[in-house]
N, C-alpha and C positions, 0 to 999 in steps of 0.2 A: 726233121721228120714232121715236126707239127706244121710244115706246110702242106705235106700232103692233104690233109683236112683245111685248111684255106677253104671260107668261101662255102661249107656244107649247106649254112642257111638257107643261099640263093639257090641251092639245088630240089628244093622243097617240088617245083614245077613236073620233075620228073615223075612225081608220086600221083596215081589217078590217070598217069597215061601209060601206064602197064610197064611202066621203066624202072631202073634204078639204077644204084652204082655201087661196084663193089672195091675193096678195097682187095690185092691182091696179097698174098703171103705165104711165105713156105716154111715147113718143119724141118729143113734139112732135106737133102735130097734134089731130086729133078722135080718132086711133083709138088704143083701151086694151088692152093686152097682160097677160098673166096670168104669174104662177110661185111652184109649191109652196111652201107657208111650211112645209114642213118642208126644203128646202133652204137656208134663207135661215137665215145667224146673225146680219145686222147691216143695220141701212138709217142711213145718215150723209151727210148734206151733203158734195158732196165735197173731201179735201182736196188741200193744191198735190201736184202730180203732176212726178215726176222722171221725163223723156222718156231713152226708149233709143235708141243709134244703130241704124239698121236692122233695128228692130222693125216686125214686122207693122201696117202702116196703122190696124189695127183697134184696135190696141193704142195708148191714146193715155196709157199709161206705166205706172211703178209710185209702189206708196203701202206706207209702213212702216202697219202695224196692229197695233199692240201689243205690239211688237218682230219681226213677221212682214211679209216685204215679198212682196206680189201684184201678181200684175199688173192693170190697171184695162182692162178691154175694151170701146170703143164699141158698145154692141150695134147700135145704130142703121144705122152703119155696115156691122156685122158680117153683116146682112140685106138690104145693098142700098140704104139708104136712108141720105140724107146726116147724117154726122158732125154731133153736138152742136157750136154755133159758141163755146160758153162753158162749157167742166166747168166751172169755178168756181160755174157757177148749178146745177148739175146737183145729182142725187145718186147714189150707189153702194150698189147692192144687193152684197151681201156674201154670197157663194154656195159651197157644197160639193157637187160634182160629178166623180162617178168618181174620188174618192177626193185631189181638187186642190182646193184655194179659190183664188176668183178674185173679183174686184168687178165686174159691170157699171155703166158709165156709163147711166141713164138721163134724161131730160128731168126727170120729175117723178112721186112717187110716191103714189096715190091712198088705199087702205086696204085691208082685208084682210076677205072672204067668205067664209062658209059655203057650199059647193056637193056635189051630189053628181055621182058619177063617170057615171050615167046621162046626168047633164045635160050634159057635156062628148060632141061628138059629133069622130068623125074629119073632116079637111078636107075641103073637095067634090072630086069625082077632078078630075083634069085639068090638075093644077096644076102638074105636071112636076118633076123632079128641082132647078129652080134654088128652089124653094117652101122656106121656112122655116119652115112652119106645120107644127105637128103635132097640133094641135087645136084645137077652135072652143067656146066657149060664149054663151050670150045673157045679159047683166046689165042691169038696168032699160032693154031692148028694144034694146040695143046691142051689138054684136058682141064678143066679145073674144077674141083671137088669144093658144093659146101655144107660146111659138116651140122650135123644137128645138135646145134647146141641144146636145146631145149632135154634134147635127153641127157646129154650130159651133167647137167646141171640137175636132174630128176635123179639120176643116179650117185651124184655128188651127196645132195642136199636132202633129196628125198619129197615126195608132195603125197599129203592125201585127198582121195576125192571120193572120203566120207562125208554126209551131209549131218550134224546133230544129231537133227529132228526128222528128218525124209517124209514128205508129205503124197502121197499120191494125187498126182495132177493130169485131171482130163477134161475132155471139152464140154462146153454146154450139154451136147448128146451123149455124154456119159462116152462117150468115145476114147480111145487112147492117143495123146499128142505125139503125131509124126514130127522129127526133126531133121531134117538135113544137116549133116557135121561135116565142113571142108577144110581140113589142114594137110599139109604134107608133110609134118610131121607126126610119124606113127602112134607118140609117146602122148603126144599133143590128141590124137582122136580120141584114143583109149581112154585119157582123163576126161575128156568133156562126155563120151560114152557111159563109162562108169558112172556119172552123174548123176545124168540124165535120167539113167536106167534105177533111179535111188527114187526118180519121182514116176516111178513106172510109163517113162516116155519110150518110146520108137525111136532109132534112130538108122539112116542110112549114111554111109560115109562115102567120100570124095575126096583124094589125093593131093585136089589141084580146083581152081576157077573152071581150068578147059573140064574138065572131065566132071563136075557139079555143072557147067550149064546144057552139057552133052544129054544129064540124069534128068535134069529141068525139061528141055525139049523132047525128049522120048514119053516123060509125064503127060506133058500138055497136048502132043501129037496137033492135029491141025486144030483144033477149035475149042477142047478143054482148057477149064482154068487151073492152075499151077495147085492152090488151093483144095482142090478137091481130092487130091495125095497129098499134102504136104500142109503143115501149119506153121511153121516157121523152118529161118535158115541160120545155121551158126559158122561162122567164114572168118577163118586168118585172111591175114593184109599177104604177109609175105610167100607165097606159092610161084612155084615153075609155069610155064606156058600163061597164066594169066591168074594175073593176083589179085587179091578179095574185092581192091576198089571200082577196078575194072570189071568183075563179075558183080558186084552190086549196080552197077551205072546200066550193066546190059538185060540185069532183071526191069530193071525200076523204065528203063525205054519198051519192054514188052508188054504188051496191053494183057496176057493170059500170064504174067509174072508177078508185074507190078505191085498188085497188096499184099505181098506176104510180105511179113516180119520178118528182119533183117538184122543179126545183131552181128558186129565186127568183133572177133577174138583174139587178142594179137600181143604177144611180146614187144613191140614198138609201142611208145607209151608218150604222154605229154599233150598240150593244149593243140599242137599241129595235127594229130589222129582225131580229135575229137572234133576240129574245122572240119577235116577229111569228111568226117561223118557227113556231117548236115550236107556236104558240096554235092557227094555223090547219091545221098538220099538213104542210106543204112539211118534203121532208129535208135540202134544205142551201140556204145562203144564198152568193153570189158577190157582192162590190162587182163593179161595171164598172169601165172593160173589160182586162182582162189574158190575150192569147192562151191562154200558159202556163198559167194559174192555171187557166181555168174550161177546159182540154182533161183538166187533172189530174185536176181534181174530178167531171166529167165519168164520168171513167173510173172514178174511186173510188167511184162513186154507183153506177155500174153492176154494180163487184166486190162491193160490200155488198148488192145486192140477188142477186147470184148469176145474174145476165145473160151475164155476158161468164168 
């Protein structure tokens, strides 16, 4: 199994040209579920699991890795759908998200694709808040669901996006600071919203790259600059139809986009995101999710550009 992940390093090139690669996996079942192989450091059969007392259902224990003990998360469960009857048969994806590793329990783990971020579309509406899907793609004419972790994990662990101290922050003109928020995940807006909204900011949200540069070109129309609605932008990496690096590279090439502040928000973490940064021209990088940190940096982005 650990050749499946062979070789992830050299696939660093796909990041910045609106690609990626997922890794495939099922809960049981006909239906196959998708997640970043740049979040994944290990896929392993899994091993015996030491159960917690009154640990979270979902949680069906921990496992030492390496001399690092995580905890092993039923995702199956974690979405709704009935608990794995045998970890023992199962396997553990081995994941780094917002800045934690954890293992997912899944049934069985298929292989790992080339896809591009176009090809990945948002879920159909209507699915409602109890919905775990944060994205849809088609693989040999079969659906593949990937699921939001980030809320599960918020629902697991919990996050607040109380600020201390909440400062109210506005611009030079006494004005209120507009923000653009681009994630596709729900859980993931709401938190950088609630924020935001702690330093009495604006904010407008966007699903997706495509649909934040759709909001950008309707602002600017033929000859406004991007600026004069908006004072900065806050953008996950990972999104459907076009992902953050890609919608920073196509701000920073438009002459009525180009100076607005740019900060990347992202669950993907480490010294490769923060190259990412400078390549594509974003000014600062945030792991998720930390009230504090990104209300800070926030505001630091803002005094270095001479906003506030």
């Amino acid at each position: 199994m650990a050749s499946l992940l062979e070789g992830v390093d050299q696939r660093t090139n796909l990041v910045g040209e609106n690609r990626l690669e997922l890794l495939l996996f099922s809960l049981g079942g006909r239906q196959r579920f998708g997640i970043n192989v740049f979040k994944v450091q290990e896929v392993i059969q899994c091993p015996p699991l030491t159960k917690l007392a009154q640990a979270n259902p979902i949680v069906r224990g921990i496992a030492n890795m390496r001399g690092n003990t995580i905890s092993i998360i039923d995702l199956s469960q974690a979405i709704g759908r009935r608990p794995q009857p045998d970890p023992q048969k199962c396997f553990i994806i081995i994941t780094e998200y917002n800045r934690s590793v954890q293992g997912f329990l899944v049934h069985s783990v298929d292989r790992i694709i080339n896809v591009n971020w176009e090809d990945i579309k948002a879920p159909p509406k209507g699915l409602g808040t109890n919905s775990y899907m944060t994205a849809v793609t088609d693989v040999d004419k079969e659906l593949v669901e990937i699921i939001d972790v980030e809320k599960i994990l918020a629902e697991l662990v919990g996050t607040t996006t109380d600020i201390e101290n909440p400062e109210e922050v506005t611009s030079k003109e006494d004005k209120i600071i507009r923000v653009l928020v681009v994630d596709d995940s729900s859980v993931a807006r709401n938190q950088i919203k609630r924020t935001l909204e702690q330093m009495s900011m604006s904010c407008t949200l966007a699903k997706n790259g495509r649909e934040a540069l759709d909001i950008l070109k309707q602002l600017v129309g033929d000859s406004e600059n991007v600026t004069t609605h908006l004072d900065a932008i806050i953008s996950d990496v990972e999104m459907p139809e076009m992902d953050g690096y890609t919608l920073t590279t196509e701000i920073r090439s438009n002459p009525q986009m180009k100076d607005i502040p740019l900060l990347l928000h992202t669950s993907l973490s480490g010294v490769f995101n923060k190259n990412m940064v400078q390549k594509v021209g974003a000014d600062k990088f945030v792991p998720k999710f930390n009230a504090e940190e990104l209300s800070s940096e926030v505001r630091n982005l803002l005094e270095d550009k001479g906003l506030i």
